[in-house]
Every structure is written in structure tokens, then in C-alpha cells.
ROSE-4610 file (N, C-alpha, C; in Angstrom, 1 decimal, always signed):
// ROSE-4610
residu = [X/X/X/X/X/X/X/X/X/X/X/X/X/X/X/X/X/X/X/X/X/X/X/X/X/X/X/X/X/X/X/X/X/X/X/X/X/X/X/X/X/X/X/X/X/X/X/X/X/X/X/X/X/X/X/X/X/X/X/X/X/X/X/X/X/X/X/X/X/X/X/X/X/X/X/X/X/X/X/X/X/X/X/X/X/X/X/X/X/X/X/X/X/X/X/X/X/X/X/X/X/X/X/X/X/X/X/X/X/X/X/X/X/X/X/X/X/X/X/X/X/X/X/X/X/X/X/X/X/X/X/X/X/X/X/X/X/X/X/X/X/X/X/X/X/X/X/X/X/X/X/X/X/X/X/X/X/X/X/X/X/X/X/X/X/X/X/X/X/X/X/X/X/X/X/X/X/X/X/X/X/X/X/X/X/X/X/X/X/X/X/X/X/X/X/X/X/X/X/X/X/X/X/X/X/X/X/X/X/X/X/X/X/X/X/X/X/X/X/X/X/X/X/X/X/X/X/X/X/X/X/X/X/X/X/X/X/X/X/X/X/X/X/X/X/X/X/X/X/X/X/X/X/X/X/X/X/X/X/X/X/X/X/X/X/X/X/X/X/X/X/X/X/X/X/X/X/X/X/X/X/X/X/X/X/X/X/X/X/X/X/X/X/X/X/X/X/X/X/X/X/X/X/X/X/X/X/X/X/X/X/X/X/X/X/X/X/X/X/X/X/X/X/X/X/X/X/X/X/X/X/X/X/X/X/X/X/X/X/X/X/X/X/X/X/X/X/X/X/X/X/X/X/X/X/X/X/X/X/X/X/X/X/X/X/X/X/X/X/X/X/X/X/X/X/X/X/X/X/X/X/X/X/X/X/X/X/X/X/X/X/X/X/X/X/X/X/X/X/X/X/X/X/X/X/X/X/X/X/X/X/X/X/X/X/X/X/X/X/X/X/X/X/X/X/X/X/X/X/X/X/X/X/X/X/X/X/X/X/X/X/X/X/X/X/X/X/X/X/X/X/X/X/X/X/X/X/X/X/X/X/X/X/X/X/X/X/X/X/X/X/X/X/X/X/X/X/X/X/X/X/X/X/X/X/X/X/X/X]
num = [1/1/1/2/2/2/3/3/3/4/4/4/5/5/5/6/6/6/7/7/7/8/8/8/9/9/9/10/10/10/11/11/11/12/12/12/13/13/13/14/14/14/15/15/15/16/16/16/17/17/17/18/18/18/19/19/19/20/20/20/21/21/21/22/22/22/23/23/23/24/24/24/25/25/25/26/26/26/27/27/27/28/28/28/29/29/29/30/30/30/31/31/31/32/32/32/33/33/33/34/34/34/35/35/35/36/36/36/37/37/37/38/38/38/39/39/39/40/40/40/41/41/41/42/42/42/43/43/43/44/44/44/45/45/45/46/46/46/47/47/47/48/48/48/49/49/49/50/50/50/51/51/51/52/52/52/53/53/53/54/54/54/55/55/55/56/56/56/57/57/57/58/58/58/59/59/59/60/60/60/61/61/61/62/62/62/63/63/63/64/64/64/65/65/65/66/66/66/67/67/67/68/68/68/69/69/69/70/70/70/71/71/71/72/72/72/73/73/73/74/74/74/75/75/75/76/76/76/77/77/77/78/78/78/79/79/79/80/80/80/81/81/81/82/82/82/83/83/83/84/84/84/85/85/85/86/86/86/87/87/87/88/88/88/89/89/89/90/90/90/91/91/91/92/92/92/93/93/93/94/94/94/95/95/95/96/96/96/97/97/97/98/98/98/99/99/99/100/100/100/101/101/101/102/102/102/103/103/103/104/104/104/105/105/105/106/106/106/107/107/107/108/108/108/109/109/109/110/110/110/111/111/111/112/112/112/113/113/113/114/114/114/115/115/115/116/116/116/117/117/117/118/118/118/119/119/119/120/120/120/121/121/121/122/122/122/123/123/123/124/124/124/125/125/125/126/126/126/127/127/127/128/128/128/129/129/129/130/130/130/131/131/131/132/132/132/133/133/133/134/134/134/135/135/135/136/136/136/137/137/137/138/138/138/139/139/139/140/140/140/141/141/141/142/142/142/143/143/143/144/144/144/145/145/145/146/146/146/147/147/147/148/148/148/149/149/149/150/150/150/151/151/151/152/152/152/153/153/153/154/154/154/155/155/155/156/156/156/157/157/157/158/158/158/159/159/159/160/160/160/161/161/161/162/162/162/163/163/163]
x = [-23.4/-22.9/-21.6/-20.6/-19.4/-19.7/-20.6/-20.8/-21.3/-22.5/-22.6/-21.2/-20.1/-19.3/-18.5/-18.0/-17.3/-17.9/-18.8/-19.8/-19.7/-20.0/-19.9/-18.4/-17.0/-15.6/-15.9/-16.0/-16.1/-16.2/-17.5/-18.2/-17.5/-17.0/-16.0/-15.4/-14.9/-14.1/-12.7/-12.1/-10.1/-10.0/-9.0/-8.7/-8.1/-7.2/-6.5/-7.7/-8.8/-10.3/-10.9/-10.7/-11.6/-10.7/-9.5/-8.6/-8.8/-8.4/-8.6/-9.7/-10.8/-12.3/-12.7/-11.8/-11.6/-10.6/-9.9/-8.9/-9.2/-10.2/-10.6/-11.9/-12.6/-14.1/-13.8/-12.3/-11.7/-11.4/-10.5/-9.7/-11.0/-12.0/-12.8/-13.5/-13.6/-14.2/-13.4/-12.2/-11.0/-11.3/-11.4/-12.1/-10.4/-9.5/-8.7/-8.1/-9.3/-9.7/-10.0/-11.1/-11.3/-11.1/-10.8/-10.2/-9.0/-7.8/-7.2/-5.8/-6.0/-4.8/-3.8/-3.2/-2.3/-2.8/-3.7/-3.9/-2.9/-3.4/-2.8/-1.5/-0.5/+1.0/+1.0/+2.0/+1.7/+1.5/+0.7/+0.2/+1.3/+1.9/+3.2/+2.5/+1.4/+1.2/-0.7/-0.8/-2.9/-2.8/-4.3/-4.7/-4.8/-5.1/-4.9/-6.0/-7.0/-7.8/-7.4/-6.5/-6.0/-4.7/-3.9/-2.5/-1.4/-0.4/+1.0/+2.3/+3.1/+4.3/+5.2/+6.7/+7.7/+8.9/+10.2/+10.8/+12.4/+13.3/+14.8/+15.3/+16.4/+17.3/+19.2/+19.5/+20.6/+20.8/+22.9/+23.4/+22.9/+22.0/+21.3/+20.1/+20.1/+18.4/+17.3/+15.9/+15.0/+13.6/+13.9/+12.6/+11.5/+9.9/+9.1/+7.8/+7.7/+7.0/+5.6/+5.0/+3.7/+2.4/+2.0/+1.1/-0.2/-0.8/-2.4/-3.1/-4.1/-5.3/-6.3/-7.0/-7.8/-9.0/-9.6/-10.6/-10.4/-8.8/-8.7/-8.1/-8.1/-8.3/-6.9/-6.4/-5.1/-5.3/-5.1/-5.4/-3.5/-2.7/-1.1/-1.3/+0.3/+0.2/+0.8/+1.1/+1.9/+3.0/+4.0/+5.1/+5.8/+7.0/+7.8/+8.7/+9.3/+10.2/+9.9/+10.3/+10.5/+11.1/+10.3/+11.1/+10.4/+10.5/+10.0/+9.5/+8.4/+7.7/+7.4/+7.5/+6.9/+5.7/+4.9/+4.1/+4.6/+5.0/+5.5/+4.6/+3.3/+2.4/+0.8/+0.3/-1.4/-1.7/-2.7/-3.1/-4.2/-4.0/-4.8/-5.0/-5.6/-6.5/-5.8/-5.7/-4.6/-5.4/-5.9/-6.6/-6.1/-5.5/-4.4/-5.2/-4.5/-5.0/-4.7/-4.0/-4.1/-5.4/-5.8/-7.4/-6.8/-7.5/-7.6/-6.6/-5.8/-5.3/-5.3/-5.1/-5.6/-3.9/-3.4/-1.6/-2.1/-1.0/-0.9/+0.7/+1.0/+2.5/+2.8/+4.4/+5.3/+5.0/+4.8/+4.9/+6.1/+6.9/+7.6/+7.3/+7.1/+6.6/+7.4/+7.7/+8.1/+6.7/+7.1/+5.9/+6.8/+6.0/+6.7/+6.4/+7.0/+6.9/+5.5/+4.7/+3.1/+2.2/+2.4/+1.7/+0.7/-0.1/-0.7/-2.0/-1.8/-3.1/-3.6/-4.9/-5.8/-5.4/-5.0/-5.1/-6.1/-6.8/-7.6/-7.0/-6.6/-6.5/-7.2/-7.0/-8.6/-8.0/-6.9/-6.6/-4.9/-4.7/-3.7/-2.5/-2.1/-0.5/+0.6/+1.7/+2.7/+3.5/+3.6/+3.8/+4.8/+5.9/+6.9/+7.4/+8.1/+8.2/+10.0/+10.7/+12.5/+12.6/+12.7/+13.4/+14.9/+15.4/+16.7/+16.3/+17.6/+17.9/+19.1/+19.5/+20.6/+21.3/+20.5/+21.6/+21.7/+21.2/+21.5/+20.9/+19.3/+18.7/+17.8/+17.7/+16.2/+15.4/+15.2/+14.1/+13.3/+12.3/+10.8/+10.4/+9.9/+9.7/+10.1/+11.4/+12.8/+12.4/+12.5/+12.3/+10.6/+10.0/+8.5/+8.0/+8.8/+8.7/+9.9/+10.6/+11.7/+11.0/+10.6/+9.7/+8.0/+7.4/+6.0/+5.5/+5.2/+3.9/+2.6/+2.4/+0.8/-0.6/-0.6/-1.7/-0.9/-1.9/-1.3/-1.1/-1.3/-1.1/+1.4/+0.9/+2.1/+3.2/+2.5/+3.5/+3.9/+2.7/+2.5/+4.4/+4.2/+4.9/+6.5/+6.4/+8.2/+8.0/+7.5/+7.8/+8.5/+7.3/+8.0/+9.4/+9.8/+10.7/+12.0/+11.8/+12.8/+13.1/+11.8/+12.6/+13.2]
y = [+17.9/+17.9/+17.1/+17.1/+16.6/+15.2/+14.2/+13.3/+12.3/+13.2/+13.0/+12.9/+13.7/+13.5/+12.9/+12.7/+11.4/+10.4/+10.1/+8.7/+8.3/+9.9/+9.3/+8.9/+9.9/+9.5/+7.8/+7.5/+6.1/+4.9/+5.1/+4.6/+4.4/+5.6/+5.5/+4.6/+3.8/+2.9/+3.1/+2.9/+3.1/+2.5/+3.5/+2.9/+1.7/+1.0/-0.4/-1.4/-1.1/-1.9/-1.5/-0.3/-0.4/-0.7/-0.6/-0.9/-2.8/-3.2/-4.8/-5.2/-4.6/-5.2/-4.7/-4.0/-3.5/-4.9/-5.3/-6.4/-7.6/-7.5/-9.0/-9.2/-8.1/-8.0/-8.5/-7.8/-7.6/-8.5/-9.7/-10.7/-11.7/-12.2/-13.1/-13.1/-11.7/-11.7/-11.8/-11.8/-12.4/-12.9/-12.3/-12.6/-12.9/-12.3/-12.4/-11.2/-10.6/-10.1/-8.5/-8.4/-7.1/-6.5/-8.1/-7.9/-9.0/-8.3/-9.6/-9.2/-10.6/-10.8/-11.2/-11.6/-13.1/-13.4/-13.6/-14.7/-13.4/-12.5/-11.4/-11.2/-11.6/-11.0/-9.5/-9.3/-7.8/-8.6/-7.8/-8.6/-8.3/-9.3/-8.9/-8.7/-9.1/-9.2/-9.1/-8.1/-7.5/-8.3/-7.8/-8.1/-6.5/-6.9/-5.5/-5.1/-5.0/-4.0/-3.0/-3.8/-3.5/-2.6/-3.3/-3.4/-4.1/-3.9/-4.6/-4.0/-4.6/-4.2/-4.8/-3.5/-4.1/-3.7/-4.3/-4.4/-4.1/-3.2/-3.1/-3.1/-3.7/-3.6/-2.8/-2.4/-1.2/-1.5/-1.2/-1.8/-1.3/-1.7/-1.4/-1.0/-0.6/-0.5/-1.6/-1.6/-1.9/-0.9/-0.9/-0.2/-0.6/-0.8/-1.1/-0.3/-0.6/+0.7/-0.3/+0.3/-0.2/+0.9/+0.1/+0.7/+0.4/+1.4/+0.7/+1.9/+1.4/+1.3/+2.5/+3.7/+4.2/+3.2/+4.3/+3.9/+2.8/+1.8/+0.9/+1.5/+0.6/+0.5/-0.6/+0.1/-0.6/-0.4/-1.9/-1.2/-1.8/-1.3/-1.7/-2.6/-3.3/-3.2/-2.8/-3.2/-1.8/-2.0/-0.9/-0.4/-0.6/-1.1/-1.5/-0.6/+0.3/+0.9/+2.5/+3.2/+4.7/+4.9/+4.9/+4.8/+6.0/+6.3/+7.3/+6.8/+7.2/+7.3/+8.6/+8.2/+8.8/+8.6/+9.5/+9.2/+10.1/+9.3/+9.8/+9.8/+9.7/+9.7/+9.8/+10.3/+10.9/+11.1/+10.8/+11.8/+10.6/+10.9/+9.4/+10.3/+9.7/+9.6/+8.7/+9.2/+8.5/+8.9/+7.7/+7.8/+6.2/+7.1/+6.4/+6.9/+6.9/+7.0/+8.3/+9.2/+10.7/+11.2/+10.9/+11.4/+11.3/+11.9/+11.6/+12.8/+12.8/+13.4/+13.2/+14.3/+14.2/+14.7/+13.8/+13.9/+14.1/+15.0/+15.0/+14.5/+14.3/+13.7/+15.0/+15.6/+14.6/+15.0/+14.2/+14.5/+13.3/+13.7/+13.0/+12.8/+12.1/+11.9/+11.4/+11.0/+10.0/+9.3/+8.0/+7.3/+6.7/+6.7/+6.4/+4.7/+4.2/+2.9/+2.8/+1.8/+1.7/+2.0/+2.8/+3.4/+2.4/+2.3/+1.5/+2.4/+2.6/+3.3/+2.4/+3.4/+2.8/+3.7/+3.3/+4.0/+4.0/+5.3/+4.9/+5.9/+5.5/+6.1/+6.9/+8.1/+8.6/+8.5/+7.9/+7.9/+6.9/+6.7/+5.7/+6.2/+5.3/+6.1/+5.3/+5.8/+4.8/+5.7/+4.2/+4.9/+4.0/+4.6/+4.1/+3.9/+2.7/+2.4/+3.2/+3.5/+3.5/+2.8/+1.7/+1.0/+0.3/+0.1/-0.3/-1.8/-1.7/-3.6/-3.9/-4.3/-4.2/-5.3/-6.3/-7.5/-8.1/-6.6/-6.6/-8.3/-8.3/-9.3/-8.9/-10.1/-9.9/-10.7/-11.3/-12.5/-11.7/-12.0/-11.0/-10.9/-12.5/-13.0/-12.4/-12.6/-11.8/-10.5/-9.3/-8.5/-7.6/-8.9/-8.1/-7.9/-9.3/-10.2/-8.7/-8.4/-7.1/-6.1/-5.9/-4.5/-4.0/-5.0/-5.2/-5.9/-5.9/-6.6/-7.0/-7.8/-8.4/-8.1/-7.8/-7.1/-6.6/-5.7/-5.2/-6.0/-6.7/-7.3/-8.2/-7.8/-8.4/-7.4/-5.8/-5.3/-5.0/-4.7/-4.8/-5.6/-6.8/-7.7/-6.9/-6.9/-6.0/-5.2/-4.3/-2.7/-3.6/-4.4/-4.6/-5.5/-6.2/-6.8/-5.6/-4.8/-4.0/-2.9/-3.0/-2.6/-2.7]
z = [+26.1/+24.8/+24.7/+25.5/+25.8/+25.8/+26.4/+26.2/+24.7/+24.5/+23.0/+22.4/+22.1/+21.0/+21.5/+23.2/+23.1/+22.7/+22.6/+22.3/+20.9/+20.1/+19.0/+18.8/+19.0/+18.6/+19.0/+20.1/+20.6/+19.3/+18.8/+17.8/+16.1/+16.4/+15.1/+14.4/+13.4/+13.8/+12.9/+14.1/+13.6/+12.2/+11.2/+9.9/+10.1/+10.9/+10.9/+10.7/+10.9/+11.3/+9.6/+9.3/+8.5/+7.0/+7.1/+6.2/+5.8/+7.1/+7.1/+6.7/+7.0/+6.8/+5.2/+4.6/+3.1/+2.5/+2.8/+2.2/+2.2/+3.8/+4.0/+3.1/+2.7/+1.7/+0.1/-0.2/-1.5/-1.8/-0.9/-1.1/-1.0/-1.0/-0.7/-1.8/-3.2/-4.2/-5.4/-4.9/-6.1/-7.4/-8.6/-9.9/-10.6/-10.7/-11.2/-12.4/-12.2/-13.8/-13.1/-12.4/-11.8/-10.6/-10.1/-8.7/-8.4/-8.1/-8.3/-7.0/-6.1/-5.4/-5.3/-4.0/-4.1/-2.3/-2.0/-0.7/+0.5/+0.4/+1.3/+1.1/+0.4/-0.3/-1.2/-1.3/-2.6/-3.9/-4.7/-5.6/-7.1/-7.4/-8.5/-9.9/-10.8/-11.2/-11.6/-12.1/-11.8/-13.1/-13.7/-14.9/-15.7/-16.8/-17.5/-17.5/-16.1/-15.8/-14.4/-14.2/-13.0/-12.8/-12.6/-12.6/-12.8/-13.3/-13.1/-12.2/-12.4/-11.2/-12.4/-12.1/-12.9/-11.4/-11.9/-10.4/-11.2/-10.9/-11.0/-9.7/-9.8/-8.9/-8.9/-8.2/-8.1/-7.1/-6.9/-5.9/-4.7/-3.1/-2.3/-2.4/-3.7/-3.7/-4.5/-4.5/-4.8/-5.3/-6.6/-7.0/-7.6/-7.1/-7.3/-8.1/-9.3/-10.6/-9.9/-9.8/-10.1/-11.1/-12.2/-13.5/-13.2/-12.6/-12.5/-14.0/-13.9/-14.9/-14.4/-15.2/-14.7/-14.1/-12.7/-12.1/-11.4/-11.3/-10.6/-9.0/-8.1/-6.4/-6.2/-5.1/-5.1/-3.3/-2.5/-0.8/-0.8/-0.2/+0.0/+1.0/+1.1/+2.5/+3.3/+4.5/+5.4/+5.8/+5.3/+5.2/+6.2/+6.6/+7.9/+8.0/+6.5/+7.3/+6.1/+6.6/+5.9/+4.2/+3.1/+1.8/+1.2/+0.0/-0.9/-2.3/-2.5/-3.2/-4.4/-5.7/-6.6/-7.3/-7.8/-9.0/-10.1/-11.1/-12.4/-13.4/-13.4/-14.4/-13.7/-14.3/-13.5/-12.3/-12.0/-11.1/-9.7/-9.1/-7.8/-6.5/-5.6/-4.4/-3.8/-2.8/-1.1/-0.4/+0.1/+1.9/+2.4/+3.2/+4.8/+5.8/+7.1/+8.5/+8.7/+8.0/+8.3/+7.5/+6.7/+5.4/+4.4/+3.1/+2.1/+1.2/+0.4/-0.4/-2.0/-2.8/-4.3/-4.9/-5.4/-5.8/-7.7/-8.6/-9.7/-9.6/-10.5/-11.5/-12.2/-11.9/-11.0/-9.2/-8.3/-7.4/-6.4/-5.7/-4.4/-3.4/-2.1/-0.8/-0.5/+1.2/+2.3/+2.8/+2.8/+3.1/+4.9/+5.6/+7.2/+7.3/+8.4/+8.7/+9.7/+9.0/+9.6/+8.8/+7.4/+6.6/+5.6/+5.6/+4.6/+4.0/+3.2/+1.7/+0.6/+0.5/-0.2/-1.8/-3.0/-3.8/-4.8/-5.0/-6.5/-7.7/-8.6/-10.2/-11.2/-11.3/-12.1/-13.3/-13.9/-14.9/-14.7/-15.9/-15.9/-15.0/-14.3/-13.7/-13.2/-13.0/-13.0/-11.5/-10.6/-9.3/-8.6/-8.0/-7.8/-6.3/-5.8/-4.4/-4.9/-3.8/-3.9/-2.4/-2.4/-1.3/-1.3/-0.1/+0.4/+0.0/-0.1/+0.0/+0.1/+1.4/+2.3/+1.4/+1.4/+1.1/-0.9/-1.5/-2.8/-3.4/-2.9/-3.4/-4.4/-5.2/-6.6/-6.3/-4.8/-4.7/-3.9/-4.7/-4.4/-3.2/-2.7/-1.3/-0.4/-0.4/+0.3/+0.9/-0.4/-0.3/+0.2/-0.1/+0.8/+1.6/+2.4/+3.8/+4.7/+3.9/+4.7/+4.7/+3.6/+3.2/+4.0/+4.1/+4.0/+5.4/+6.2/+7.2/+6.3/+6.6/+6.0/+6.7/+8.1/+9.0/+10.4/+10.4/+11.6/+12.6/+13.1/+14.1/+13.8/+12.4/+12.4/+12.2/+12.0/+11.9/+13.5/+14.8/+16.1/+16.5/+15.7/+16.6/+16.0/+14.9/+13.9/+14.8/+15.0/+15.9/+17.5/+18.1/+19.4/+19.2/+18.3/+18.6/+18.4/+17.6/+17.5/+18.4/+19.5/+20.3/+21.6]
């Protein structure tokens, strides 16, 4: 019996694998309209089936609203360093690499460094990044490239270089 379920755990396949092979599926069917990216970047700007992003900045920090659209799918990407997160409006599904969670508005969280989720929306909601921004910039780039890894393998390389 012990053998059987190692075999199956074996078989399984790790969320970093199944996350990627979700973005890499998503990003190759890019409509603009129902599905919409930026070539594996955070995506600033959805369509109005999707989402939008609005962005303020405050001395050190950087806050990131993002408005998605009922029934729409948002995969992130992954987080480099430890920030907090709000949903200030409805109600969504989070499945990350710990399982799946069902959040109502208002709710608070700490999101950790490594973290990357898949969000879906059962109704409209407005959901909020609170990040650092050391060097009190408004250049987006800037700030996603500090914020954000693009695949794991690149976040792999941030974790070892820092240490």
C-alpha cells in the first residue's frame, strides 16, 4: 500500500509546473478582449471584461488597485518580497501552492515572498497590492522588475543571489 501512494504523490504535479503550464496556455490565446496580457509582464491595463489596474504612490510606498470583472481569472506573478494585500470589494477564490481559499470584502492578508495565485472573481472586486518602494519611484517597469519575478526559475536565481 505504501508504495502505491508514494507512486501516486510521485505523479502529481508541483503547482510551479502547473501554474506555468496555466500562463504558458493563457498567454498563447491572447485575444485582448477576453484574455489579455503583456508577453509575461503584470498586465497594467485588461479590457473591460477583464480587468484594470490603477496605481498611487506615497512617500515609500506603492499601491497597486487592481478591478477585475465578475467571472474573470487573474494567474499573478510571483512575489519577491513579503507585502499586504487587501480585497476591498467582493468576494474571490485563491488557489496558490498552499490550496484553495474563498475570501469576502473587507478582508487583509500577508502575501510571502515566492507566492504566486491564481485569482477568480464571482463578482466584481477591487483588490489591492500595499508595497514598498524604497527609492520613491512612479516608473512602473522599475517597480515590477523590484516587486515581481516573471517564472520561477527567475525568482530561483533573486532568492540565491541574496543569499
Amino acid at each position: 500500500m505504501t508504495e502505491i501512494i508514494k507512486s501516486n504523490q510521485q505523479l502529481e504535479i508541483p503547482w510551479k509546473e502547473k501554474v506555468a503550464n496555466l500562463s504558458k496556455s493563457l498567454l498563447s490565446r491572447v485575444d485582448g478582449n477576453k484574455i489579455v496580457g503583456n508577453n509575461g509582464r503584470a498586465v497594467r491595463q485588461g479590457s473591460k471584461e477583464t480587468m484594470t489596474t490603477e496605481h498611487e504612490f506615497l512617500p515609500g510606498i506603492y499601491i497597486r488597485r487592481m478591478i477585475m470583472q465578475e467571472d474573470s481569472i487573474v494567474v499573478s506573478l510571483i512575489h519577491k518580497r513579503k507585502h499586504g494585500w487587501f480585497l476591498l470589494k467582493g468576494s474571490i477564490t485563491v488557489v496558490d501552492a498552499e490550496g484553495e481559499n474563498y475570501f469576502e470584502a473587507p478582508h487583509y492578508q500577508t502575501s510571502s515572498a515566492g507566492t504566486q495565485r491564481v485569482i477568480f472573481a464571482h463578482e466584481k472586486i477591487v483588490f489591492q497590492n500595499i508595497f514598498k518602494n524604497p527609492n520613491d519611484t512612479e516608473d512602473l517597469d522599475t517597480l515590477e522588475d523590484y516587486h515581481y519575478a516573471y517564472t520561477h526559475e527567475e525568482f530561483e536565481k533573486y532568492i540565491n543571489k541574496k543569499k
